[in-house]
C-alpha positions in Angstrom: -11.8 20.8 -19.2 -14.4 23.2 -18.0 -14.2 24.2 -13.9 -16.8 23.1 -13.0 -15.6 19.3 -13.9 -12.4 20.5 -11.9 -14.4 21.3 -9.0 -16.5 18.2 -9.2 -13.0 16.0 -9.1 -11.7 17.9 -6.5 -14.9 17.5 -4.8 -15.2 13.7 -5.1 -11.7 13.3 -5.0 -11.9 15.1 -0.9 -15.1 12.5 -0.4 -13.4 9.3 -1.5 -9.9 10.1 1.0 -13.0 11.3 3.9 -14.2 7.5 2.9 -11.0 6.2 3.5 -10.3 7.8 6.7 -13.8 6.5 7.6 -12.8 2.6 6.6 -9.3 2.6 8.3 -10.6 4.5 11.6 -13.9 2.6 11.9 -13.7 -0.3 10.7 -11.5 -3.3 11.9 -12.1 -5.9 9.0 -10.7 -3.1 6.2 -7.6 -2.1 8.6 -6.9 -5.8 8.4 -7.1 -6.2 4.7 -5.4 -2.8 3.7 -2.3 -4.4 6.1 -2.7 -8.2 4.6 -2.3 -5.8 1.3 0.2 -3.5 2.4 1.8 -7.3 3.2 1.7 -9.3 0.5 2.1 -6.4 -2.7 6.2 -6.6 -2.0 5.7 -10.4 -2.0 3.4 -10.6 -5.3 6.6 -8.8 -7.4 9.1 -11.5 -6.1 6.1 -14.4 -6.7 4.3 -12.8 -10.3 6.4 -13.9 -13.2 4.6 -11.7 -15.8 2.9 -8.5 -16.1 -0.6 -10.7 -15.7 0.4 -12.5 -12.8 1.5 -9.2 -11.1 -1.8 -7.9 -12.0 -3.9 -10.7 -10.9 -2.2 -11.1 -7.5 -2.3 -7.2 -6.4 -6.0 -6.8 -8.3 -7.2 -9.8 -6.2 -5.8 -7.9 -3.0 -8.0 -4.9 -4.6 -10.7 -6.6 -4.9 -11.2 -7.4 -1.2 -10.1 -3.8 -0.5 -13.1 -3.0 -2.9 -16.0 -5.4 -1.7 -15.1 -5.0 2.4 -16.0 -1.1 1.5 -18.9 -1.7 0.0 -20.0 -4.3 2.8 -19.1 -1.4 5.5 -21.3 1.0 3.3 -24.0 -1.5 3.5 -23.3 -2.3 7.1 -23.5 1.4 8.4 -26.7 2.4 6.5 -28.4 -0.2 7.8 -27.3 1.4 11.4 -28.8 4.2 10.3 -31.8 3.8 9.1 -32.7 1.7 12.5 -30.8 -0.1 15.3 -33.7 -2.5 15.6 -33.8 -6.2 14.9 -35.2 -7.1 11.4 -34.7 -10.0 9.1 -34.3 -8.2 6.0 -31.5 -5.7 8.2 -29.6 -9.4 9.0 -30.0 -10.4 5.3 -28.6 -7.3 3.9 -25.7 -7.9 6.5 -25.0 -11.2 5.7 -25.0 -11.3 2.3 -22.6 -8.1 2.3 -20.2 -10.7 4.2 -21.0 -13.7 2.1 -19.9 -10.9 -0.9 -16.4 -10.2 1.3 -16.0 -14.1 2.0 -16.2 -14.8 -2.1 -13.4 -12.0 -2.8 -11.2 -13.3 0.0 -11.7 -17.0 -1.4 -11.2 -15.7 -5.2 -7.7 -13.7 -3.7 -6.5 -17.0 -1.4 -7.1 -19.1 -4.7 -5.3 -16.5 -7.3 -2.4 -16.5 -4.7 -2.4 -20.6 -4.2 -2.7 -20.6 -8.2 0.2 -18.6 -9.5 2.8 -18.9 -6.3 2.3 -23.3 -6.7 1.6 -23.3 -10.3 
């Protein structure tokens, strides 16, 4: 591997942990996920049976991680590129939360599926 694909790693590696930081400081929603995670990955090994069901409860819990980022990303550039009212600004907002609301139904039902089934 050349350095310069070294240095880009590094690179992106120090922007994703700033992005983090960013989440778990800033935002309230991720800091409540990430410890609903931190939660329920002990209680997934003592629930999942298999290697799959292990997968699908902790990659549900992912998934939410995954989508509430990407909703705060959507959130805050919309704070930045005005603090006015607009229609489009509350769409892009809303559907960002309509995208969290879907994960967090998708984990609930995963979790509901394996621990009753």
């Amino acid at each position: 591997m050349k350095l310069k694909s070294v240095h880009r790693i590094y690179h992106a590696l120090q922007y994703s942990v700033t992005g983090m930081k960013v989440a778990f400081s800033g935002h309230e929603a991720f800091r409540q996920e990430l410890f609903l995670t931190v939660l329920a990955v002990p209680l997934a090994f003592y629930i999942g049976e298999s290697v799959i069901e292990l997968l699908l409860l902790i990659g549900s819990l992912i998934i939410v991680l995954v989508v509430e980022l990407l909703n705060s990303a959507v959130e805050t550039t919309i704070d930045r590129i005005s603090s006015d009212r607009h229609p489009l600004s509350g769409q892009a907002k809303d559907l960002g939360s309509a995208a969290v609301m879907i994960a967090l139904v998708w984990a609930a039902i995963t979790w509901m599926g394996i621990a009753v089934l």
